[in-house]
N, C-alpha and C positions, 0 to 999 in steps of 0.2 A: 519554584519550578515553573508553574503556570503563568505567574507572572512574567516570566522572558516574554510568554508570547501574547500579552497586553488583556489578558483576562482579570476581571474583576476580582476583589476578595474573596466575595459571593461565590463563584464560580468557583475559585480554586479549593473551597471547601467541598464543595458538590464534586467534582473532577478528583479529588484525592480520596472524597468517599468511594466514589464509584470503583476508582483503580486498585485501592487498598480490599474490597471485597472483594476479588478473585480467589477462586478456589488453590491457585497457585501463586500465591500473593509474593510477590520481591523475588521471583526466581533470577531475577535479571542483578540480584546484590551483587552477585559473583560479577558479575561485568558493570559495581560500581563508576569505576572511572570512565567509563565512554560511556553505561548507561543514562548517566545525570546532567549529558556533558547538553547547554541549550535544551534543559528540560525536557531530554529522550526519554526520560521513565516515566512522567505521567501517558508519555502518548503509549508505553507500552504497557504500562497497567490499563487504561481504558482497552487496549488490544484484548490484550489476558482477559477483562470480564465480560467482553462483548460474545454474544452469541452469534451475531452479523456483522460485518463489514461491507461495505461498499465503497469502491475506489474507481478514481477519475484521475488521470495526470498523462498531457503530452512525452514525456523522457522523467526518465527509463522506465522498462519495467517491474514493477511495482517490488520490491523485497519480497514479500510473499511468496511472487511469482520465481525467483529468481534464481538459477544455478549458482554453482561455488564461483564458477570460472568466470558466470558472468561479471557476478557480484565483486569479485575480484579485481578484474579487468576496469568498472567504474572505482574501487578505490584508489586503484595505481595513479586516476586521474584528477584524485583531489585537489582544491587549490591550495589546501594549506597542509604540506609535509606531516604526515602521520606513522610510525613506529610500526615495524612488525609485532609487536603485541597488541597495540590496536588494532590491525589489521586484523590478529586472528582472534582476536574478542570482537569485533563486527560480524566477523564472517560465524563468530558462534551463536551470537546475538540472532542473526538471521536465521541460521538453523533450528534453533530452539523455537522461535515464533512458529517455523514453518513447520514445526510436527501439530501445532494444533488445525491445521488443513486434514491431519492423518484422523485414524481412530475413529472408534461406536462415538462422543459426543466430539465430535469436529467442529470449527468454524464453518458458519458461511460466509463464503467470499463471492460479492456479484461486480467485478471488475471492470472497467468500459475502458480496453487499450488502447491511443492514439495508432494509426498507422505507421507514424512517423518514430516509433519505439522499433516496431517489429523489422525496419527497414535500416536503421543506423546499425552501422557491423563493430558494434562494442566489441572488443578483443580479436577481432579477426573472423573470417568465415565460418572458422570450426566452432568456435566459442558460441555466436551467431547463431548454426544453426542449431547446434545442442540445444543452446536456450529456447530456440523457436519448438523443435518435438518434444520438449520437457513440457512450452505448453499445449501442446495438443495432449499430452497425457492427462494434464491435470485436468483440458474443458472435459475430458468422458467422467470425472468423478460426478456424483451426486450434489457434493456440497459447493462444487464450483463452477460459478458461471462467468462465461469469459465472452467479451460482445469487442468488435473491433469496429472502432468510429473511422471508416476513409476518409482518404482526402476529398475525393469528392461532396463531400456532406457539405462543407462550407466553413463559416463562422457558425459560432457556440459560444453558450453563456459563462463557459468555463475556460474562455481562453486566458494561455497564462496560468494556470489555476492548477494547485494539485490538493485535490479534495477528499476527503476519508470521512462516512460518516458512520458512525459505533451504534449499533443497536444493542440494547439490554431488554431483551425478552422474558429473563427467568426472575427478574427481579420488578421490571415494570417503570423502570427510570428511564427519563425523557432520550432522547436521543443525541451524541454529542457530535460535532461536528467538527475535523481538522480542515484548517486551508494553509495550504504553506505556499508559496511563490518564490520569485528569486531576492525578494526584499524583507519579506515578512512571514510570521508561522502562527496563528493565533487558532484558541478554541472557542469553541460556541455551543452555548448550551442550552438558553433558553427558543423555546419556539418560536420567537420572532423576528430569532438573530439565525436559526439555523431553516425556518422553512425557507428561504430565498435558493438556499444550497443542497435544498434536498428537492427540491423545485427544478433546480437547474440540471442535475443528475439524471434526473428521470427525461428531461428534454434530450440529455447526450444521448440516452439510453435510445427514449424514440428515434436521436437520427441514427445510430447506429447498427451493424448487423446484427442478423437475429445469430443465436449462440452456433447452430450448425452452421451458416455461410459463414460465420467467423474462424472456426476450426480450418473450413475448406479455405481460405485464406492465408491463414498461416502457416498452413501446412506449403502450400504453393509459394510463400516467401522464404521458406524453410529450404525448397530445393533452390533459390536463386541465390544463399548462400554456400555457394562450393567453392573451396579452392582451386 
């Protein structure tokens, strides 16, 4: 599994322990064949036992974040032809993740949106704005913080880059690190391969809005999609 995405032995014993300890361990068996498919299940077992998340990526917004219809509307545009039962083992696949945003012990998610996410009209205006008030719902939760990096900011050290990094709080394991791009998907586990990228995060982070202008932002790209 971990190996697809050029991690070491070493690592992929560490990454399988970590995944394999979640409280809800292999919920994703039921959606073996698209969970496994390019080693999607280690990254959603690290999901399942992370107590934090933190995510970085220009397009789209982030699964977590995502309505049915958005989520929808980016499969229809896969490059490689996918079945209606994979379709709707994706779109359960996502739902299921996205109940642990819910509930007394919730994820935290601290999210840093491109602009250029909240601005593309994936599926049409309506689809668009749905997705955009869906997230102004989610920044008033507690456990979500959602920061919008404009365009004006510039260059950043994540360009190109779609970055996830897992924290395990309750356990006390190091922190793991996803970077996926348009060419490659690997993990990172030890500290001297993932402080560069959790370095680089907190830099998007400072150029980016503080979490309230970021609400007021999308909520105002929100009305610029109307039909």
């Amino acid at each position: 599994m971990a190996e697809l995405y050029g991690s070491s032995s070493e690592q992929v014993t560490t990454l399988l322990e970590l995944a394999e300890g979640s409280k809800k361990r292999g919920w994703w068996q039921a959606y073996a064949s698209t969970a496994r498919r390019n080693g999607f299940d280690t990254y959603l077992g690290l999901e399942t036992a992370a107590g934090a998340v933190s995510t970085f990526g220009a397009d789209p917004i982030p699964e977590l974040l995502q309505t049915e219809e958005y989520c929808s509307a980016l499969l229809a545009t896969e490059r490689e032809a996918i079945t209606e039962d994979e379709v709707s083992e994706r779109l359960a696949i996502t739902a299921t993740r996205q109940q642990r945003l819910l509930g007394e012990h919730s994820l935290e998610l601290y999210s840093v949106l491109d602009e250029s996410a909240l601005r593309r009209g994936v599926g049409g205006p309506r689809v668009m704005r749905a997705q955009l008030e869906h997230l102004v719902l989610m920044s008033y939760r507690r456990n979500v913080t959602l920061r919008v990096l404009p365009f004006g900011s510039g260059a950043h050290p994540l360009l190109g880059d779609r970055v996830t990094a897992f924290s395990f709080r309750e356990t006390g394991d190091p922190q793991v690190v996803h970077v996926g791009d348009s060419t490659n998907s690997r993990f990172w586990e030890k500290p001297a391969e993932t402080a560069p990228y959790l370095a680089a995060l907190e830099r998007v982070c400072a150029l980016a809005l503080s979490p309230k202008d970021s609400t007021m932002l999308i909520s105002s790209i929100a009305d610029e999609h109307r039909e």
